[in-house]
N, C-alpha and C positions, 0 to 999 in steps of 0.2 A: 367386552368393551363396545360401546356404542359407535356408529360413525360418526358423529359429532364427536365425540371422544376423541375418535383414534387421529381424527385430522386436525384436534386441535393439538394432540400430543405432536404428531410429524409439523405440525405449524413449530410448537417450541423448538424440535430438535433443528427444524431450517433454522430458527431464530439462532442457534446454538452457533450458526456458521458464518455470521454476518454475511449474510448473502451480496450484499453490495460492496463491499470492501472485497471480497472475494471477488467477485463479478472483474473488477479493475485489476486484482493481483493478474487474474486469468488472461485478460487482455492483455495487460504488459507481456506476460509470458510467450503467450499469441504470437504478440507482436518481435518477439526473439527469438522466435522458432521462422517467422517468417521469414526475416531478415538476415538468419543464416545460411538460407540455399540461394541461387540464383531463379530457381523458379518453383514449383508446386514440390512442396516437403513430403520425403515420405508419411504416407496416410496411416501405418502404422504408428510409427514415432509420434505423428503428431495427435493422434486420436488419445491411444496413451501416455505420451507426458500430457497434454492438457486435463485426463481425469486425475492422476498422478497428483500432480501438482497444485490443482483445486482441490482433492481430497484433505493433502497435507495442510494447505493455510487452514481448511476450514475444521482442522483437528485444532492446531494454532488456535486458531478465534474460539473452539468451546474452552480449551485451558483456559483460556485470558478470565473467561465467564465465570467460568470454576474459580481463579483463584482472587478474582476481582469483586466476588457476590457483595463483601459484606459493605464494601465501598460504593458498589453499583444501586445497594439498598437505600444509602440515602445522597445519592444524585438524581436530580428530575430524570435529567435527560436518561437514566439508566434505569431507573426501580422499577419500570415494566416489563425488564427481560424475564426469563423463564425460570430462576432460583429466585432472584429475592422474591418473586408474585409466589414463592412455592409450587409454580409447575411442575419444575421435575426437580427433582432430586442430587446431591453432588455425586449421589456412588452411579445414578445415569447417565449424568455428563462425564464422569471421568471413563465409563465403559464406552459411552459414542465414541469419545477421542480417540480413544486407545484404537477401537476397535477400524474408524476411517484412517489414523497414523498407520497402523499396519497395512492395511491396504495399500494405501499409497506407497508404503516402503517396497511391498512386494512387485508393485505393478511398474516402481520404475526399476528397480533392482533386474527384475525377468524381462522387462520389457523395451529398457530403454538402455541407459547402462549406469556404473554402480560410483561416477563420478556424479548426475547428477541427482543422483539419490543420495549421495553423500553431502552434497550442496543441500540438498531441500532439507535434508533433515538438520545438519545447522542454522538453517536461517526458520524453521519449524522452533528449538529450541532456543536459538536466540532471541524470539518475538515471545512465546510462551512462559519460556523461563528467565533468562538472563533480561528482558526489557519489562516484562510483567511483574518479577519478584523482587528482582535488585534496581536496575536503575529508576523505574516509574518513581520510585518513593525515597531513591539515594540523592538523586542531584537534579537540578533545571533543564541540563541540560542533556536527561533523559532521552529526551527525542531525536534529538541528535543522534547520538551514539544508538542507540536502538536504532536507528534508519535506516542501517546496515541490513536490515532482518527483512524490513520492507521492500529494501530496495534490488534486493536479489530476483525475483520472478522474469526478467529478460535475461539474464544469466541463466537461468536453469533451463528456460526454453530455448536457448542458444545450443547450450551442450547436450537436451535433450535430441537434436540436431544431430552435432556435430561429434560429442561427445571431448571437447578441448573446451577452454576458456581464451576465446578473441579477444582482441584490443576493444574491438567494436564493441562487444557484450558489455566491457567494463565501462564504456562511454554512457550504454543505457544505462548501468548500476549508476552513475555518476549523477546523470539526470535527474534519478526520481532520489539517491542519497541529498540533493540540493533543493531540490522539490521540498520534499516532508518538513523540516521544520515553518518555513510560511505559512504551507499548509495547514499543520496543526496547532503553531500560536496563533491561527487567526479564530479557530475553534476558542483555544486557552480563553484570549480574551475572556470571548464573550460566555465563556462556562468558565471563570475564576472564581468565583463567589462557591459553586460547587466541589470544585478541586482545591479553595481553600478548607472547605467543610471538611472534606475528609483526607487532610495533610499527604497532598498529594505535591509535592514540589514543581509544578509549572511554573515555567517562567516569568509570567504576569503576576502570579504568587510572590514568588519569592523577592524580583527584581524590579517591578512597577507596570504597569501598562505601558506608558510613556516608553520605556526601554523599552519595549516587546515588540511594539508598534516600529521604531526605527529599527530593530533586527530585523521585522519583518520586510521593511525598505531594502534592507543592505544585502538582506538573502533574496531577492528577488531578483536584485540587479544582476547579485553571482549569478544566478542561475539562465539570468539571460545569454551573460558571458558563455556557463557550463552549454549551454544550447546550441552554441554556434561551433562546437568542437565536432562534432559529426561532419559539416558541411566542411568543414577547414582540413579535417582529418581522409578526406575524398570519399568517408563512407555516404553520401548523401549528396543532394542538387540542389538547384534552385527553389524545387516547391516547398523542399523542406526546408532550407533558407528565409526564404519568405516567410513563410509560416510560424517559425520559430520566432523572427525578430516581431511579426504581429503580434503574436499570443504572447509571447515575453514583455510585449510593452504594453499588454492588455493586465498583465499582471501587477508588473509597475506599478498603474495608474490606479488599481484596487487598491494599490498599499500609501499609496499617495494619499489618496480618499480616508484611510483609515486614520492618517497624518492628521488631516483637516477637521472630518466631522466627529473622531474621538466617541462613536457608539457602537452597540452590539450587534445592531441593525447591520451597520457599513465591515463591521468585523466578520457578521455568519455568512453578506455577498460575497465576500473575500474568499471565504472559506469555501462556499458554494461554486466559484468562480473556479479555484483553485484544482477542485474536481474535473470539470469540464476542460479544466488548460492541458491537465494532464490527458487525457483522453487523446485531446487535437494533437500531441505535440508527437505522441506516439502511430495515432491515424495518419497524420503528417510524412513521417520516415517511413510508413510504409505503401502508402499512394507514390513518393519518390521512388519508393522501389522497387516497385512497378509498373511506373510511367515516367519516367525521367525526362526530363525537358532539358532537350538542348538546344544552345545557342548557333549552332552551326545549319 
């Protein structure tokens, strides 16, 4: 194998991991390992649940590849991943998988403890299997109910911690469970034409743009609400306060826009928006939680 070769093969197998979705699973998690201690996490624990736990999503993300090819084939946005181009093969992506799932299972299994390796690897199979096989192509509102699977990475870095499930952990899960659907109907939108090609039940599919567009109003607002449960809850301050009701009505007013200007243009800043809200809302909680600002 040539060096061009071999770096474009380890290019497909990163490609195999969505390194960017990955990237944000890890942060969240990050950010749940931080927010379980009072001050600097053991370096163990957190060295290892963070490979751990990026190992496993990015086992997660080759299945979805593996079992999504032939749909991925003919959507724009997908037909350049590493199976349909014929890069690599499905008997190598089901051996990466296998082979970074076990990893992952062994390293938080020995390393962290066997609660939150029992979390990662349901929310592993719920996003790979149970949201890839059955719900994507059962019902609308797939995303929803799948968001479960997304929405666990500050719960695992919590108990990778702690080794218990906090109230707090479940606040984070709550967040990004209220998050995801915005999130990804604002994708839907503007890749419906694709995801009607290959009878994939999205919500702008099956039930109109128009519809899609005020869920995506109505789930913004919740989630603004869902936002302010931290600071009301005493786990969090002012900065995060502040911060959430910014970015929360920063959200809003994307979905607002989508209300008005009705294109794919004002749908993918939504979407692109959505990225970055999440990001802040988690940097947020935890700049409060290590600088808290008081009034006194």
């Amino acid at each position: 194998m040539t060096d061009k070769s071999a770096a474009l093969s380890w290019k497909n197998y990163l490609e195999l991991c969505k390194p960017r979705v990955v990237a944000l699973i890890v942060f969240t998690a990050i950010v749940g390992m931080l927010l379980a201690v009072p001050g600097v996490p053991p370096m163990d624990n957190f060295i290892y649940g963070t490979i751990g736990i990026a190992l496993a999503a990015s086992s997660a993300a080759a299945i979805n590849h593996f079992i999504d090819q032939k749909a991925d084939a003919e959507m724009a946005r997908t037909k350049h991943r590493p199976l349909p181009m014929g890069e690599l093969s499905s008997q190598h992506v089901l051996i990466f998988a296998g082979v970074i799932g076990a990893i992952a299972m062994a390293l938080l299994i020995i390393k962290i403890n066997a609660l939150t390796a029992f979390l990662t690897f349901l929310s592993l199979i719920g996003y790979a299997v149970i949201y890839t096989v059955y719900l994507k192509k059962m019902t609308p509102q797939n995303i929803v109910i799948g968001g479960a699977a997304g929405a666990a990475p500050p719960v695992l870095g919590w108990t990778a911690m702690t080794g218990d499930v906090h109230p707090h952990a479940l606040l984070l899960f709550l967040i990004i469970f209220v998050w995801t659907p915005p999130h990804f109907w604002a994708l839907a939108i503007a890749r419906r034409e694709e995801y009607a090609k290959v009878e994939i039940p999205m919500l702008p599919v099956t039930h109109g743009v128009e519809f899609t567009r005020l869920q995506i109003l109505l789930w913004t607002i919740l989630l603004l609400v869902t936002t302010l449960l931290p600071y009301l809850t005493g786990m969090s301050g002012l900065i995060y306060l502040v911060s959430a009701v910014v970015f929360g009505l920063g959200f809003i007013y994307f979905a607002v826009q989508m209300m008005r200007k009705k294109d794919n243009k004002t749908a993918m800043r939504t979407f692109g928006y959505s990225i970055v809200y999440l990001m802040l809302i988690f940097a947020a909680l935890l700049i409060d939680h290590y600088f808290p600002l008081s009034l006194s």
